[in-house]
C-alpha positions as CSV (number, residue, x, y, z in Angstrom):
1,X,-0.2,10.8,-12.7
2,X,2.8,9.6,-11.5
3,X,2.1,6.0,-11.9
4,X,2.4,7.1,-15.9
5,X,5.8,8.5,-15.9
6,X,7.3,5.1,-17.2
7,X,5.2,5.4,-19.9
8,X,5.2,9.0,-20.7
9,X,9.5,9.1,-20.1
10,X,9.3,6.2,-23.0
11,X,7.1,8.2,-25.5
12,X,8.5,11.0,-25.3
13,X,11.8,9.9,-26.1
14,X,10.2,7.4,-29.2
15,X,8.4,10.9,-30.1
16,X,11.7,12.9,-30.0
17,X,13.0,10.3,-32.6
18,X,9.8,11.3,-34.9
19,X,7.3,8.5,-33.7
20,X,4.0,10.6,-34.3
21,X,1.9,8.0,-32.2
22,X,4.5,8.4,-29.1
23,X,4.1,11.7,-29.4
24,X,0.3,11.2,-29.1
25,X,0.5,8.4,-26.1
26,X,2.6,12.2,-24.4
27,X,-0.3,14.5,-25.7
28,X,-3.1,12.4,-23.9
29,X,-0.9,11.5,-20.8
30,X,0.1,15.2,-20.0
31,X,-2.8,17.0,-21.3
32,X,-5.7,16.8,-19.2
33,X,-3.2,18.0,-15.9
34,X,-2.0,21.0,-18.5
35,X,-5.6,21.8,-19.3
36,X,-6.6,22.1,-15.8
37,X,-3.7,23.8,-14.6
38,X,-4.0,26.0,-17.4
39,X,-8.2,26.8,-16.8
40,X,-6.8,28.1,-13.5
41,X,-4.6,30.6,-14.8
42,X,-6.6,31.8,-17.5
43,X,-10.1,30.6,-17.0
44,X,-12.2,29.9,-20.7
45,X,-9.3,30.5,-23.3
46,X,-7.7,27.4,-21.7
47,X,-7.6,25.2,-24.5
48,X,-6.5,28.2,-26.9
49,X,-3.4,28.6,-24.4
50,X,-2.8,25.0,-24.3
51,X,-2.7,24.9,-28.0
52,X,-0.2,27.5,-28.3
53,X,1.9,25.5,-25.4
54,X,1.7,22.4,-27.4
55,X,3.1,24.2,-30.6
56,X,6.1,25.2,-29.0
57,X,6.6,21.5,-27.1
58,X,6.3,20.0,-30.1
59,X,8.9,22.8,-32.1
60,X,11.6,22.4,-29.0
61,X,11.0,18.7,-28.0
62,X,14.3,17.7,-29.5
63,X,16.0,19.8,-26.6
64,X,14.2,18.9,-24.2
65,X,16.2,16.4,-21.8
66,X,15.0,14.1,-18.7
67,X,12.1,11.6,-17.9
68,X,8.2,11.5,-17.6
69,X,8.1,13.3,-14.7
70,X,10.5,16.2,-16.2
71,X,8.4,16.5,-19.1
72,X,5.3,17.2,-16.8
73,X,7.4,20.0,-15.1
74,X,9.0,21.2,-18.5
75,X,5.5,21.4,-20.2
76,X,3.8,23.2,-17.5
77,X,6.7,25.4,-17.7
78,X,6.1,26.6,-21.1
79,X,2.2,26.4,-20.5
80,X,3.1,29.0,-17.9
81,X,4.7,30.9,-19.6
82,X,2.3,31.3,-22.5
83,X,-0.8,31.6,-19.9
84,X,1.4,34.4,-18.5
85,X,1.7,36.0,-22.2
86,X,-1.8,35.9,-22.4
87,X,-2.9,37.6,-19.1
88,X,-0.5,40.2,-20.2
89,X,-2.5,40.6,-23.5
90,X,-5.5,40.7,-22.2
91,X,-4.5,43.5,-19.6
92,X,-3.5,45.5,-22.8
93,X,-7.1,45.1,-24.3
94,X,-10.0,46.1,-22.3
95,X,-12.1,43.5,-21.2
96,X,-15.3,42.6,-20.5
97,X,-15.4,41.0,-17.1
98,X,-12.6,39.7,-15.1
99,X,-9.2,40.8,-14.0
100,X,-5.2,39.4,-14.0
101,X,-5.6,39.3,-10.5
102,X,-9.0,37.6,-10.3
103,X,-8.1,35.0,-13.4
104,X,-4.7,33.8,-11.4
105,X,-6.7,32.4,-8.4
106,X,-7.0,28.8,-9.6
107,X,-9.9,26.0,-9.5
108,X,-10.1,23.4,-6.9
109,X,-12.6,21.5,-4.2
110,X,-11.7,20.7,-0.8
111,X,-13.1,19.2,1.9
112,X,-12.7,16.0,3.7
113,X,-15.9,14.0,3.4
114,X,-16.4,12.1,0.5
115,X,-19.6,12.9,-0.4
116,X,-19.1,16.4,-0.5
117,X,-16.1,16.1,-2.2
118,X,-18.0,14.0,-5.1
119,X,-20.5,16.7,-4.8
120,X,-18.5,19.7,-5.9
121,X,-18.2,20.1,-9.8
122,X,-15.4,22.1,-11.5
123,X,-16.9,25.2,-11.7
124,X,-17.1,25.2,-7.8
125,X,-13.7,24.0,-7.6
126,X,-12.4,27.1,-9.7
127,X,-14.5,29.2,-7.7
128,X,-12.9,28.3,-4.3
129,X,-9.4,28.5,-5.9
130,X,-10.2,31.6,-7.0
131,X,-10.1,32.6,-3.1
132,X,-7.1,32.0,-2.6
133,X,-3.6,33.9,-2.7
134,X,-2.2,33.7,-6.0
135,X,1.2,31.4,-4.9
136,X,-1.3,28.8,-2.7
137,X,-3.7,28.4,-5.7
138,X,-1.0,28.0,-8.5
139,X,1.2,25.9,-6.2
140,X,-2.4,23.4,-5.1
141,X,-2.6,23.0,-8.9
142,X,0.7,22.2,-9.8
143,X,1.2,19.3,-7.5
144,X,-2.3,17.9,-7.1
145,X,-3.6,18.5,-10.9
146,X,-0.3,18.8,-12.9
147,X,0.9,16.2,-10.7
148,X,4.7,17.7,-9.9
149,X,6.6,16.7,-6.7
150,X,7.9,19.7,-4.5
151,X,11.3,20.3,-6.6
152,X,9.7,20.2,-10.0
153,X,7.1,22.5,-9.1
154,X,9.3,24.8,-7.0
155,X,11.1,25.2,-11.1
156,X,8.1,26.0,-12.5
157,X,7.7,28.6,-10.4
158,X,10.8,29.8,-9.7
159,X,10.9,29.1,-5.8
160,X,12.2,27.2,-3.5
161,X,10.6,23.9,-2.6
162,X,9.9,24.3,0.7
163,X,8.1,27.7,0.0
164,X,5.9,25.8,-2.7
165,X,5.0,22.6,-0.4
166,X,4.1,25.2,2.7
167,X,1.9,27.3,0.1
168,X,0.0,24.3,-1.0
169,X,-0.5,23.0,2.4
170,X,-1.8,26.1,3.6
171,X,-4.0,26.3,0.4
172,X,-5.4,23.0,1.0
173,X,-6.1,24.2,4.8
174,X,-8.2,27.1,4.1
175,X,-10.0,25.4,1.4
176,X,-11.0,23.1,3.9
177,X,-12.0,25.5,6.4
178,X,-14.0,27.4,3.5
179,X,-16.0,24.3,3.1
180,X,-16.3,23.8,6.8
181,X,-13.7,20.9,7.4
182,X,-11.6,21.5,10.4
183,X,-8.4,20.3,9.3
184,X,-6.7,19.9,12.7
185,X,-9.0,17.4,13.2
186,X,-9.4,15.8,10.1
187,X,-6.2,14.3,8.8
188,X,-7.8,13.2,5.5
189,X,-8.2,16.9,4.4
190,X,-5.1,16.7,2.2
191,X,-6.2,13.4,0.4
192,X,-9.7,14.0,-0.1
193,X,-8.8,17.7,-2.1
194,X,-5.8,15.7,-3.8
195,X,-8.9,13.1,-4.7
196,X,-11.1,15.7,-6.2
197,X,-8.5,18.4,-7.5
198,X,-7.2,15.7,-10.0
199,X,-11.1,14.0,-10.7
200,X,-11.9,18.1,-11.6
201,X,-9.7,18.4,-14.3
């Protein structure tokens, strides 16, 4: 994802001048990171949240100030927020199945063997994110699917970025050992789930 930020940083700021195609060149860039961050936090009624995130980027993207990679973390931000607004909602309403607490442990596969990492689809991935603590899960996503470096995801969270790099690493460590991969001894762990984190979304 990071290899795009060039790219993105340049349409978004053609789109902030009213270039409708710019601002398309941002949508398809940024989306599919948003979407997958966003199917952690809220499971099925990601694409309605991400809808209602992309309404309000597109209403405040005048104000909005930086590069490619700050518009990742300033989207996710406000898809955050709204994914928040929804869990909050739904906790009003009764529900069917499914909790806040249950909804806010994210999707993602991890092991360190390729095959198996190819082997697990998304709805396995969600299912071992789902495991873990709430701060490991959301802080996995936000820097292997959204694609943020330590500091821009720390923002988003509202922490520091030390506390969010040790909460992904220890999320990637016990997703490997869920799936069997001693990590101590494997020092592809962390690549592989990277790998198939991002191929998930």
């Amino acid at each position: 994802m990071r290899a795009y930020d060039g790219e993105l940083g340049a349409a978004v700021a053609r789109a902030q001048h009213g270039d409708e195609a710019a601002f398309t060149v941002a949508y398809r860039l940024v989306q599919p990171g948003l979407l997958g961050y966003l199917r952690g936090l809220v499971g099925e009624d990601a694409e309605d949240v991400a809808s209602d995130a992309w309404l309000e980027i597109a209403r405040d993207l005048g104000r909005f100030k930086g590069d490619g990679a700050g518009f990742r973390g300033w989207t996710a931000t406000i898809a955050r927020h709204r994914a928040l607004d929804h869990l909050r909602r739904q906790r009003v309403r009764p529900q069917a199945a499914g909790t806040e607490h249950d909804l806010l442990h994210l999707p993602g596969p991890h092991d360190t063997h390729d095959q198996a990492l190819e082997s697990l689809s998304t709805e396995q991935a969600l299912e071992l994110l789902r495991g873990l603590p709430q701060d490991q899960a959301e802080a996995v996503l936000l820097r292997v699917v959204v694609g943020l470096d330590g500091p821009a995801a720390a923002r988003v969270l509202g922490k520091r970025p030390g506390a969010v790099r040790t909460a992904a690493h220890r999320g990637l460590k016990r997703l490997a050992r869920q799936l069997g991969v001693d990590p101590a001894a494997d020092k592809s762990v962390t690549n592989g789930a990277c790998r198939t984190l991002g191929e998930s979304t």
